[in-house]
C-alpha positions as CSV (number, residue, x, y, z in Angstrom):
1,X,-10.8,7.5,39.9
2,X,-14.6,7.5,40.8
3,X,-15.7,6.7,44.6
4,X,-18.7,5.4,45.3
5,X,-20.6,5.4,48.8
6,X,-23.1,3.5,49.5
7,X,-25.3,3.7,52.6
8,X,-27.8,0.3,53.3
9,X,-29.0,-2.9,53.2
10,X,-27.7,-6.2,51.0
11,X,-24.0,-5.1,50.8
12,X,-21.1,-6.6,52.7
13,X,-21.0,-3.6,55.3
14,X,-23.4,-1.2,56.0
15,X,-21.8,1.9,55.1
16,X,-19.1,1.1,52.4
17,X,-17.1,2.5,49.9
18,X,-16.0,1.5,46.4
19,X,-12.8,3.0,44.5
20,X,-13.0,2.6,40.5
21,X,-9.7,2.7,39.4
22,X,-8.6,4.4,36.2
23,X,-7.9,0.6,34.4
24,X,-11.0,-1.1,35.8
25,X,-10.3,-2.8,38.7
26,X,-12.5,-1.7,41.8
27,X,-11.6,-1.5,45.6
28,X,-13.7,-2.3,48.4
29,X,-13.4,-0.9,51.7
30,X,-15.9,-0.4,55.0
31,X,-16.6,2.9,56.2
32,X,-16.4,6.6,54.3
33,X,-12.8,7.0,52.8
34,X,-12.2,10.6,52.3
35,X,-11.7,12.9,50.8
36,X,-14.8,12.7,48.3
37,X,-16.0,15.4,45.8
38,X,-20.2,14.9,45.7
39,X,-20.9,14.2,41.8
40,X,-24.2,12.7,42.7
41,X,-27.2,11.1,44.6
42,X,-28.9,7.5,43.8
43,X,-31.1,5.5,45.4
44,X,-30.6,1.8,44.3
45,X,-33.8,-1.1,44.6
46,X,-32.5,-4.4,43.6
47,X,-35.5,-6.6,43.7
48,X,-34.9,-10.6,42.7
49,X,-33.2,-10.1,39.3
50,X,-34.9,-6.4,38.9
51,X,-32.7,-2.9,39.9
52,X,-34.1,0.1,39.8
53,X,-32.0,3.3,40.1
54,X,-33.4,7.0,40.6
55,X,-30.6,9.0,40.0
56,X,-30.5,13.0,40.6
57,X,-28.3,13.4,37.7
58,X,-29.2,10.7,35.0
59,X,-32.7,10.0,36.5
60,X,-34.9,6.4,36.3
61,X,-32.7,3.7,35.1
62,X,-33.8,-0.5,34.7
63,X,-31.3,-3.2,35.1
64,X,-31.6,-6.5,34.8
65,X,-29.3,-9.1,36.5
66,X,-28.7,-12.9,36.4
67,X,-28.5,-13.0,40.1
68,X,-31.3,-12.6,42.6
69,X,-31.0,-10.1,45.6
70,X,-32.3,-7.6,47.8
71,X,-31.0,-5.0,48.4
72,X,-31.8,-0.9,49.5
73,X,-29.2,1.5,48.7
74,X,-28.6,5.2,49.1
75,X,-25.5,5.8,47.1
76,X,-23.2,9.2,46.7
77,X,-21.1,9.1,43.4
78,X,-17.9,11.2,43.4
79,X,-14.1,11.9,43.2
């Protein structure tokens, strides 16, 4: 199970966290759910169709996406 969360702008909360279950499906709930084992650190741009994500473990990363947003993210990926 990975967690994800996610501190910022253009999300449904503010502060948020995201549970990846082991078959897919993903949870989504406001607020820090603990307890969380730090993995890594992101910072997430998502500008129109454009994301760019600086990631401290797998570093500079371009997505492109069929919907246009804004959003700025500071993200912590764990367990």
């Amino acid at each position: 199970m990975k967690k994800y969360i996610e501190i910022g702008i253009g999300n449904t909360w503010m502060i948020r966290t995201e549970i990846e279950h082991e078959d897919g499906t993903e949870t989504e709930m406001k607020g820090i759910v603990r307890p969380f084992r730090l993995r890594s650190v992101y910072l997430r741009l998502w500008l129109r169709r454009t994301v760019l994500i600086l990631d401290l473990k797998e570093g500079l990363k371009i997505q492109t996406k069929s919907r246009k947003k804004f959003k700025i993210i500071l993200g912590f990926y764990g367990v």
